[in-house]
C-alpha positions as CSV (number, residue, x, y, z in Angstrom):
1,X,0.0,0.0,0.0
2,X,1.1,3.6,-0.3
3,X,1.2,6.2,2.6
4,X,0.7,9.8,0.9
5,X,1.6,13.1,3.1
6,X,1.3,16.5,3.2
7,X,2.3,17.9,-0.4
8,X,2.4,17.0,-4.2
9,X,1.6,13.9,-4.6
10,X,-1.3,14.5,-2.5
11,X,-2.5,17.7,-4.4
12,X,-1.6,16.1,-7.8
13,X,-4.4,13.0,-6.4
14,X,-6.8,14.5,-5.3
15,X,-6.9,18.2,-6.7
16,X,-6.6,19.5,-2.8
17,X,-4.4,18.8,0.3
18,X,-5.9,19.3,3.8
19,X,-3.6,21.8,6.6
20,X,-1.3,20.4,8.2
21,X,1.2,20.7,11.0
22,X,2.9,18.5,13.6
23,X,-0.2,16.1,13.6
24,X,0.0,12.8,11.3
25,X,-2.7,13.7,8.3
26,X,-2.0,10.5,5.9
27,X,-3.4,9.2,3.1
28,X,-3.5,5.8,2.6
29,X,-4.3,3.3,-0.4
30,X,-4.2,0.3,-1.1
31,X,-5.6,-2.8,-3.3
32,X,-8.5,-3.0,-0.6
33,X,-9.3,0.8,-0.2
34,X,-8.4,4.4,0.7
35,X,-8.6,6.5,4.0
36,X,-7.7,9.2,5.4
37,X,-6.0,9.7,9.3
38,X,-7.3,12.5,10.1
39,X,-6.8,14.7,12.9
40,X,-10.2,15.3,14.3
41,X,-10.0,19.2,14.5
42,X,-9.3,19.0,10.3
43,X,-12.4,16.7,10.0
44,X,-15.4,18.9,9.6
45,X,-13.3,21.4,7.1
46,X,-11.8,18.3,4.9
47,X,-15.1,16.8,4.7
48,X,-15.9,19.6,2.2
49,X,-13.8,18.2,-0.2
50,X,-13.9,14.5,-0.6
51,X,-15.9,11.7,0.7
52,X,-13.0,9.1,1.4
53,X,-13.6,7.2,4.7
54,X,-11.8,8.8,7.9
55,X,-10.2,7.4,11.0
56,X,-10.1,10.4,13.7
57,X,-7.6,10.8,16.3
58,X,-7.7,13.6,19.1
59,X,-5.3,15.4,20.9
60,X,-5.6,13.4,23.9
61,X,-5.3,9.7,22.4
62,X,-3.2,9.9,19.9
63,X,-3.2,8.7,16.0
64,X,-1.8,5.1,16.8
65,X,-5.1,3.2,17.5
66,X,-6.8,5.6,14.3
67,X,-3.9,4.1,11.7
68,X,-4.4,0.8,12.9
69,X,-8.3,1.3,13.0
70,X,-7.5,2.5,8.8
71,X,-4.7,-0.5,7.9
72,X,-7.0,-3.1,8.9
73,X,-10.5,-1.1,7.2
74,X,-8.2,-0.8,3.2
75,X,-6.5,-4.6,4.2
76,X,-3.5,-3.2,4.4
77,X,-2.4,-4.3,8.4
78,X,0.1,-6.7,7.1
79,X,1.3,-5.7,3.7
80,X,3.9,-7.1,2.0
81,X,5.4,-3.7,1.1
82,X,5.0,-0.1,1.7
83,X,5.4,3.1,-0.5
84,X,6.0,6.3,1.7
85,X,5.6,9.6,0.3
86,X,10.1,10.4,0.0
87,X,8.5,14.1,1.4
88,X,7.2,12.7,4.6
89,X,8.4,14.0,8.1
90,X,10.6,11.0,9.5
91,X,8.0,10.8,12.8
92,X,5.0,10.0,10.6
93,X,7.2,7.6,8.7
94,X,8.0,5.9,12.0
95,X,4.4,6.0,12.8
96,X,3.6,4.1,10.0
97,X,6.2,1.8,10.4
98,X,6.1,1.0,13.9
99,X,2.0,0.1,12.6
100,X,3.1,-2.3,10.5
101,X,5.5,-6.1,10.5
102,X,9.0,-5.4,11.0
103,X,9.8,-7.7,7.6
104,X,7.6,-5.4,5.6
105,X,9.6,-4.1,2.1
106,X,10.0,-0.7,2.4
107,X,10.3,1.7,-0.7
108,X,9.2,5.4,-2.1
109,X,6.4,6.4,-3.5
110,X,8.6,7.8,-6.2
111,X,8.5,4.0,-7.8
112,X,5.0,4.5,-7.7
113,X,3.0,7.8,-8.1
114,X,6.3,9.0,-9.5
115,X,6.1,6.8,-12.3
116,X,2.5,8.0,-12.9
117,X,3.3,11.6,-12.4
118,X,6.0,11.5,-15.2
119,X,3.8,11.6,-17.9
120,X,1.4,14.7,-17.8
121,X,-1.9,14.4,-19.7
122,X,-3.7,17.9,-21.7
123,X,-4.9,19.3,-18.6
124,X,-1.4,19.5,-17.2
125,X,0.5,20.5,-20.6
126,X,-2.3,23.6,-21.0
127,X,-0.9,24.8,-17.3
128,X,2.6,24.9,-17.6
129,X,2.5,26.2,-20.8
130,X,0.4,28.9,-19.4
131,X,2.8,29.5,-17.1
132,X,5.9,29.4,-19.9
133,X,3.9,32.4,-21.8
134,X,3.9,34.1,-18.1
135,X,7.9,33.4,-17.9
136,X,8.6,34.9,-21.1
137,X,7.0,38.0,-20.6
138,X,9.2,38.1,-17.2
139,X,11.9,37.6,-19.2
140,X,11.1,40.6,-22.0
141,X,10.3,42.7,-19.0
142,X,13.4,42.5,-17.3
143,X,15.4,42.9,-20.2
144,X,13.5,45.8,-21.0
145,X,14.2,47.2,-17.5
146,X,18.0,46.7,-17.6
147,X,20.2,49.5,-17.4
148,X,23.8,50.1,-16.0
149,X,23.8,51.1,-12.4
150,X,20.6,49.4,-11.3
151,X,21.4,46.5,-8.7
152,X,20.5,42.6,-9.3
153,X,18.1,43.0,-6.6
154,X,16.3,46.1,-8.4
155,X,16.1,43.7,-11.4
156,X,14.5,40.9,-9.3
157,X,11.8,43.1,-8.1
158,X,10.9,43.7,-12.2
159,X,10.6,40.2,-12.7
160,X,9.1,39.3,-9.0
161,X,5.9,42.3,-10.0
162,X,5.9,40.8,-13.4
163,X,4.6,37.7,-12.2
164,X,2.4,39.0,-9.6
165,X,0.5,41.0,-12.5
166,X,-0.1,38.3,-13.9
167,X,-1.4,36.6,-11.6
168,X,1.3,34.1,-10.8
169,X,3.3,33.8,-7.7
170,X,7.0,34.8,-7.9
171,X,8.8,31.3,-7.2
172,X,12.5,32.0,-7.5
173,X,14.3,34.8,-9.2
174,X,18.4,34.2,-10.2
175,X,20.3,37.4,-11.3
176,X,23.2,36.7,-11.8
177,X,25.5,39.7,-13.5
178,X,29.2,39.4,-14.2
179,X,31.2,37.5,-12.0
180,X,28.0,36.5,-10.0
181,X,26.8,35.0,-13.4
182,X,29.5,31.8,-12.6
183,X,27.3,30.7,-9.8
184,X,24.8,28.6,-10.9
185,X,22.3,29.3,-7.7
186,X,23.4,33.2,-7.7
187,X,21.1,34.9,-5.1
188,X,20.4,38.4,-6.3
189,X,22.4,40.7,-4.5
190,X,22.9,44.0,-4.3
191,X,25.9,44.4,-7.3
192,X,25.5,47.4,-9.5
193,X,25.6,45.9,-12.8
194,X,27.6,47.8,-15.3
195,X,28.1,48.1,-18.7
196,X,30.3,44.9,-20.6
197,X,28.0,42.7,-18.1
198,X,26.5,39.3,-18.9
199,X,23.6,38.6,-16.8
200,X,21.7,35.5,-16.3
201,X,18.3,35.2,-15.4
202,X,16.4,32.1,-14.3
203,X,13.3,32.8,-12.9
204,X,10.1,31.0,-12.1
205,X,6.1,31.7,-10.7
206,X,3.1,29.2,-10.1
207,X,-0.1,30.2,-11.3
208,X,-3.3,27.2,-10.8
209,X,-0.8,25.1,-9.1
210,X,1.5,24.7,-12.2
211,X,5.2,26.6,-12.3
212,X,7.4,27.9,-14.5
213,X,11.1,28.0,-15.0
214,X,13.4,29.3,-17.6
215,X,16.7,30.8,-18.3
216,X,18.2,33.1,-20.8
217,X,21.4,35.5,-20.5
218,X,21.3,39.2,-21.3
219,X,24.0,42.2,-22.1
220,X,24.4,45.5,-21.1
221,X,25.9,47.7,-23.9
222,X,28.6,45.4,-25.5
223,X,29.4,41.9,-24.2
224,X,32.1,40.8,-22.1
225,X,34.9,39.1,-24.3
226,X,34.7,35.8,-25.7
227,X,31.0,35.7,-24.0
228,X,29.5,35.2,-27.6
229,X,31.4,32.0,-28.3
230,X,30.5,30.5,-25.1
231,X,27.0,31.4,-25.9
232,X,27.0,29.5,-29.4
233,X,28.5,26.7,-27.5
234,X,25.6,26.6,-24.8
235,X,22.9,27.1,-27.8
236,X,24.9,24.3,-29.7
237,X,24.3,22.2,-26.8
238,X,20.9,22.8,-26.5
239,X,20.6,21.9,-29.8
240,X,22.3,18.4,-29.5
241,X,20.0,17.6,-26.7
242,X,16.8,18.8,-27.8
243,X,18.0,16.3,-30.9
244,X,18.8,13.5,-28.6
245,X,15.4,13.9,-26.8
246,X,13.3,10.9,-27.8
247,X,11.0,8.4,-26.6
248,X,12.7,5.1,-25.7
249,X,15.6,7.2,-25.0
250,X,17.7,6.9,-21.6
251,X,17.7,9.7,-19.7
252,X,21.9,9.8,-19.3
253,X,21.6,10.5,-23.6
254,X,20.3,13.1,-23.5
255,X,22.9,14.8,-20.9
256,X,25.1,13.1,-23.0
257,X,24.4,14.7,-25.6
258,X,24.6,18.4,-24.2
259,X,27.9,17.4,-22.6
260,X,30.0,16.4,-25.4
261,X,29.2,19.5,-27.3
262,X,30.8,21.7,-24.1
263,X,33.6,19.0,-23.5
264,X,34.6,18.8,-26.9
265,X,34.8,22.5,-26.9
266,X,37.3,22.6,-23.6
267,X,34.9,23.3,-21.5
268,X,33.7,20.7,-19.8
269,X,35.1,21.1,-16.3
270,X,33.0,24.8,-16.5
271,X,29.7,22.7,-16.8
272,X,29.0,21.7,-13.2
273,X,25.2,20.5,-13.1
274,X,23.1,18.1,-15.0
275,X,21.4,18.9,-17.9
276,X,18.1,19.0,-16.7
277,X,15.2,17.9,-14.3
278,X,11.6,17.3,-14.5
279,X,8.4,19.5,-13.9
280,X,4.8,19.3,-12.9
281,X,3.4,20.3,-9.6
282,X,7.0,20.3,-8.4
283,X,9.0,22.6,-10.3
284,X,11.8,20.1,-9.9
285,X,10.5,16.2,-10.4
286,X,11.5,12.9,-11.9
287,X,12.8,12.5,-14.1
288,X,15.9,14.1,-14.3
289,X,18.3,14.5,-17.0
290,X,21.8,13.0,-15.3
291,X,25.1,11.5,-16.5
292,X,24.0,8.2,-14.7
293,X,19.9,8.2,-14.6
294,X,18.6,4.8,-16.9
295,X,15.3,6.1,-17.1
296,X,13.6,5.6,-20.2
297,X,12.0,9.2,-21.4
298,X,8.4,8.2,-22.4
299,X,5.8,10.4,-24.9
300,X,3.9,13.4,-22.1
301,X,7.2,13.4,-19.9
302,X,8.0,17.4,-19.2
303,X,11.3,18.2,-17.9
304,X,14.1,21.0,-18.6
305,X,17.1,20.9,-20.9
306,X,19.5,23.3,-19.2
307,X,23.8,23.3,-20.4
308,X,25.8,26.0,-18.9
309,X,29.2,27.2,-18.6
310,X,30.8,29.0,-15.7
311,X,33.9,30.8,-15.8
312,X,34.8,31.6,-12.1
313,X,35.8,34.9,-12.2
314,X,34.2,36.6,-15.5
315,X,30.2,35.6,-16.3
316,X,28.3,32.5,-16.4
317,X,25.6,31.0,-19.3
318,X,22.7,29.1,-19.2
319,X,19.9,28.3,-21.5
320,X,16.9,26.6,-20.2
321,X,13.8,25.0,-22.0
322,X,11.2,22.9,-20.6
323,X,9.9,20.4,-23.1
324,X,7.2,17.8,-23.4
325,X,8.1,14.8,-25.0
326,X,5.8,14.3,-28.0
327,X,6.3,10.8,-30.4
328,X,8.5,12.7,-32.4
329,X,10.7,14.1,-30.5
330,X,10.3,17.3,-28.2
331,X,7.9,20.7,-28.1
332,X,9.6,23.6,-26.7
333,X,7.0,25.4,-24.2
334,X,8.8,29.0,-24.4
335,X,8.4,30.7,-27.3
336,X,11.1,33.2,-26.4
337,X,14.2,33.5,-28.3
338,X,17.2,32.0,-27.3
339,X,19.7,34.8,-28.7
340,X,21.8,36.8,-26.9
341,X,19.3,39.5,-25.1
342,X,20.4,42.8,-25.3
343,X,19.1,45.4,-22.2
344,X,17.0,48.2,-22.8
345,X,15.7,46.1,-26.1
């Protein structure tokens, strides 16, 4: 049976998740059933919302008897294996546990909603590219915005009430100018940029539960030397994996793919992350797009296609898509250019 918590895999079931907090709120399923453990005080409110059977537990007793009450109710008091949700607080996952035999197989649900989650059906593709036309127009904002003298932060706060007109909710926000560009995970600081900068922008928002996430590189005035061979070099990359990106493909291919172009230019070493990662509710998710991941990339599987190169010292660049895997290869959800983005433009 599988034990669901507080978070995606819950929303992504069941189109809601109830509060939670300290108290064990689990979902469970199973061959024989569903239920809920349900904190009494979160009854009368989640009852609004779905009609699977509840086992209530109070303050004063406790949830133990309540998840027992549930195994035995969905058949699932002496399971040969369990699923827990990976995002789980360790005590409920003890609770469980301790609810169950001691020679009960243990794995993640990633082996078993994840699979399921992987593959996004029309509903799901409509969202997040919903929220890719959002990120674009982020993008094209901030560019517009950018002049020398105004600080990473300043730039954020563009992109950040971008989103929020919108109607999305600002999820992350990476400006990265000159030097600040080589870090990969850059938090926007208070640097001046200046004129000869390269500056990197990834940036995401969620709107109706979907995100967004994307990254292009602008220039202020003239860009920094060499920049505009390491950007053909990053685009060529791209390229190769957006080519490699099949169904029936392995995962590790397609950063394969992205890799060699960079390593075979003598940069390899400056590409310090894999090429991408997956998206759906979570704006990270399986599967992602490693040297060593097997897994085979199936038709409706959305995930990013990211190469970069960081030179410590001068600038940093990164070009993100997210695709969806079609039969014949994969469908770009941006529809923003990758060229070089020149500020003010």
């Amino acid at each position: 049976f599988v034990a669901v918590a507080q978070g995606s895999h819950r929303q992504w079931l069941l189109g809601f998740t109830p509060a939670s907090d300290e108290r064990p709120c689990l979902l469970l399923v199973s061959p024989g059933g569903t239920a809920f453990l349900m904190p009494a005080l979160n009854a009368d409110d989640v009852r609004q919302h779905t009609d699977i059977d509840f086992f209530h537990w109070t303050d004063e007793v406790g949830p133990h008897v309540a998840l027992c009450q549930a195994l035995v109710a969905i058949g699932a008091n002496a399971p040969d294996r369990v699923a827990l949700d990976e995002t789980m607080r360790a005590d409920f996952a003890l609770l469980v546990l301790d609810a169950l035999p001691s020679n009960v197989l243990r794995s993640f649900t990633a082996d078993t909603l994840g699979g399921l989650r992987m593959r996004k059906n029309e509903r799901e593709y409509d969202l997040l590219k919903m929220n890719a036309g959002i990120a674009d127009r982020a993008i094209e904002a901030a560019v517009a915005a950018l002049v020398p003298g105004m600080t990473e932060n300043e730039l954020a706060a563009v992109i950040r009430n971008h989103f929020l007109m919108e109607g999305a909710a600002p999820s992350f926000w990476i400006v990265g100018s000159g030097p600040n560009g080589a870090f990969p995970h850059h938090t926007a600081s208070d640097r001046h940029i200046v004129e000869g900068d390269a500056v990197v922008i990834d940036i995401g928002g969620i709107k109706s539960a979907f995100p967004s996430d994307i990254t292009r590189v602008a220039i202020v005035g003239r860009a920094p030397e060499g920049f505009a061979e390491i950007h053909a070099i990053v685009e060529r990359a791209v390229q190769a994996a957006l080519a490699a990106a099949k169904p029936g493909v392995r995962a590790r291919d397609v950063d394969a793919a992205a890799r060699t172009v960079i390593t075979e230019a003598g940069y390899g070493k400056f590409f310090t992350h894999r090429t991408g990662h997956g998206m759906g509710i979570d704006g990270h998710e399986p599967p992602y797009i490693t040297a060593t991941s097997e897994t085979v990339l199936e038709e409706g599987m959305v995930f990013s296609i990211e190469p970069g190169i960081y030179l410590p010292g001068r600038y940093g660049c990164r070009l993100e898509e997210i695709v969806i895997l079609r039969k014949d290869g994969p469908e770009i959800l941006s529809g923003l250019s990758r060229d070089i983005l020149v500020a003010g433009g």
